[in-house]
C-alpha angles and dihedrals in degrees: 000000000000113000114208104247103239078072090063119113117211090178125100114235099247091063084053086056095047089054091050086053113053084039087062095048104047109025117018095041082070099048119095111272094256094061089050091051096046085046087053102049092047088054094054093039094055079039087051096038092052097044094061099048091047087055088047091053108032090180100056103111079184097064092035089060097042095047092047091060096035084070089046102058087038083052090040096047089056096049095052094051089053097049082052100052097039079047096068113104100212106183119218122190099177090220127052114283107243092055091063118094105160133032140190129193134133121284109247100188137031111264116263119203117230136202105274089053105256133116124255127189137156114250125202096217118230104171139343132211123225151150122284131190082234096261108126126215131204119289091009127108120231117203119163083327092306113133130195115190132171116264142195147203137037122296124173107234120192108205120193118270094249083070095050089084092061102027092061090041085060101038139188111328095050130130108235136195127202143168115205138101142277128258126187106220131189081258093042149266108352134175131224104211107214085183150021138226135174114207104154123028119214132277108270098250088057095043085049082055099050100047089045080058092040089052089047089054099044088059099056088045099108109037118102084220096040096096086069095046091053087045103047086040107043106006091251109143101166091107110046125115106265095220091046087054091046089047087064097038088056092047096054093251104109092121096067086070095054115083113256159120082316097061097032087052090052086052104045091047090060084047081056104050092047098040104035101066089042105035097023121238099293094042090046097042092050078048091056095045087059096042082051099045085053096039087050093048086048089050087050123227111324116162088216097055093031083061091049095044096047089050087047089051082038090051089052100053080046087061095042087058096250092103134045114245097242118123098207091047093052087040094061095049087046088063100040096047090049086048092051089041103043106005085171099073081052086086090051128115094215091051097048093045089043085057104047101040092063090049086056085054095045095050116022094023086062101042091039092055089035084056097047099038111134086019096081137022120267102235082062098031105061101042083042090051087046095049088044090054105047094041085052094056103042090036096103094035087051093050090051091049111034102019089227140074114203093205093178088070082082089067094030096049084059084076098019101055091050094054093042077056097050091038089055085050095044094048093056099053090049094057087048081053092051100069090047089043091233087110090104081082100070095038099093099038093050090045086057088051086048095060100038088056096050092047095053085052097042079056102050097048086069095066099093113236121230119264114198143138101296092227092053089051095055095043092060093047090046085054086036086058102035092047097051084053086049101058096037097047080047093049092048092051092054081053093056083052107054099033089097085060098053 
């Protein structure tokens, strides 16, 4: 049986499923339970129909194909609708909200200092304290019409500054106790701590981590330039200068300071310089995936650098043979596999942006440098295409959220991106320098990167963004990318053609 070729399919199954996948997390959980189960039953039906004809023809390459990624993007499609379901965070106080008026529960993240000076983390609730009327009920204990009750879910709690000394000395993995009140936010149920108590410290391995961070911080303290080492090293921003973070906000650079592929990939590559001669590529490269498994535990958990450091996990069973070397391949699975471990970072900013802006890269990056080779040097041309990719495909994300587009980080990120580079390295020397008390070496340099850093930015901040209707940003960046494939999958065909002739 000969299959028309628009019916085709180039892509492996596991990209299908990806695609089933994000479309069930983010699109059809939403939908009424009707359209999921008609969704459902089309799926199977094309999954069913293809099946069949592939078992009628058995030499038809064409059917095989179809009816491969047909279950995939049944399987993916299932998948995806699961992660988003076991993602949601439902919050349940065991008692009516407006009686509680205290909560416990374990810290799940390290506490980040905010702008009005106090202290915010995420707490898994075990149980919460409120009034009662006296009546008991069963399985609740009744004391002077005081009630505990076992509590679950995740709820961001903001405790006052005078708590951020011993919440950072305990650390994430401690049981916490605190009296406040709750507040309903536009992002949900939230709680203003007016106290804190520790009644349970972490496990060791968590208290080893946190004193190996504290260490870390206490060494950049003092440095004018330190905020943006501890940012760019372990995502802490709490003590980076406010204006130098709105400078890059401004610029439309904010994501250099978030913790991703970018600063993974510096990383990896200095695993690699010192392993590979010694160890060889696949030794150094089973030595990286563990340095990376224990750098990304002391960071803490970040969807972005989660992402970086499972494709490079992912690269590295490619290498070893386990894996085809394809990056959108090993991104998919990159994205289903963090969808089935954590759904919950599915719903993240970070996580979708992460996401889409390596796609951008994958796909645009690649055609727009394949289109301006020879145009523009290298050096320029690879770190642009990849700018160019990754703002085209965040563009209309970035407008929802934000209301605004910085254009103008595509041409910025060509000299801020290179000195981010050089500052992580040189970071990383001076701590090494520290211990031996040689790091006074580095200070000035470092200080001058520092500056130049923050002018470029400062520069680039006065270009104004662009402030539009989000829908019709992202449907000129939707025509903007589909046209750049166009004409270099066009381009490429005219190649094909004419090769007999060269």
């Amino acid at each position: 049986m000969v299959v028309p070729s628009f019916f085709r399919l180039s892509f492996p199954p596991v990209q299908c499923a990806a695609f089933a996948a994000a479309a069930g997390f983010y699109f059809l959980y939403h939908a009424s339970f009707p359209v999921i189960i008609a969704a459902l039953s089309v799926s199977f039906f094309v999954f069913s129909f293809f099946m069949v004809l592939s078992s009628l023809d058995r030499q038809s390459r064409d059917l095989r194909q179809i009816s491969i990624c047909s279950t995939a993007l049944l399987i993916g499609l299932f998948f995806g609708m699961c992660a988003a379901d076991a993602g949601r965070n439902e919050i349940n106080f065991g008692i009516p909200e407006e009686n509680v008026f205290a909560i416990e529960g374990v810290l799940l993240e390290d506490p980040r200092v905010i702008s009005s000076g106090s202290v915010m983390a995420s707490l898994s609730l075990r149980a919460s304290h409120g009034e009662s009327s006296g009546a008991s009920a069963a399985g609740i204990t009744s004391s002077l019409h005081k009630l505990r009750v076992s509590a679950g879910g995740e709820i961001i709690v903001f405790f006052p500054k005078e708590s951020a000394g011993n919440l950072k000395n305990f650390g994430r993995g401690a049981v916490v106790f605190t009296e406040g009140n709750l507040r309903s936010t536009d992002r949900g149920k939230t709680f203003s701590a007016k106290s804190l108590h520790v009644i349970k410290n972490a496990p060791e391995i968590e208290k080893m981590r946190t004193g190996i961070r504290t260490n870390l911080i206490n060494h950049f303290s003092e440095e004018e330039w330190g905020g943006l080492a501890l940012a760019l090293l372990l995502g802490v921003r709490d003590n980076m200068d406010t204006d130098f973070a709105a400078l890059y906000r401004d610029a439309g650079l904010s994501y250099i300071l978030a913790l991703s592929g970018m600063h993974l990939a510096i990383i990896a590559a200095l695993i690699a310089f010192m392993f590979k001669r010694p160890l060889g590529l696949k030794a150094s490269a089973v030595t990286g995936t563990v340095l990376i498994i224990l750098y990304c535990f002391l960071v803490g958990p970040m969807p972005s650098l989660n992402r970086s450091a499972l494709m490079y996990v992912l690269g590295v069973a490619a290498i070893l043979g386990a894996l085809p070397k394809n990056s959108m391949s090993i991104l998919s699975l990159s994205f289903i596999l963090q969808l089935i471990l954590t759904p919950a970072a599915g719903n993240s900013l970070s996580f979708i942006l992460s996401y889409l802006a390596l796609l951008g890269i994958l796909i645009i990056g690649r055609d727009f440098s394949s289109l301006l080779k020879g145009m523009i040097p290298d050096f320029i041309l690879q770190p642009l295409s990849m700018s160019v990719g990754a703002f085209l495909a965040t563009a209309g994300v970035c407008s929802f959220v934000f209301g605004i587009i910085a254009p103008v980080g595509i041409i910025a990120g060509l000299a801020i991106v290179p000195l981010t580079t050089v500052f992580m390295i040189g970071s990383m020397l001076y701590l090494v320098l520290d211990y031996i008390s040689l790091s006074f070496i580095l200070e000035w340099p470092l200080s001058f990167i520092y500056k130049l850093m923050e002018i470029t930015a400062s520069a680039a901040g006065n270009v104004p963004g662009i402030s539009a209707n989000p829908l019709l940003i992202l449907a000129l960046s939707v025509l903007l990318f589909a046209f750049i494939v166009f004409i270099e999958r066009k381009r490429q065909m005219k190649i094909l053609k004419l090769r007999p002739f060269l």
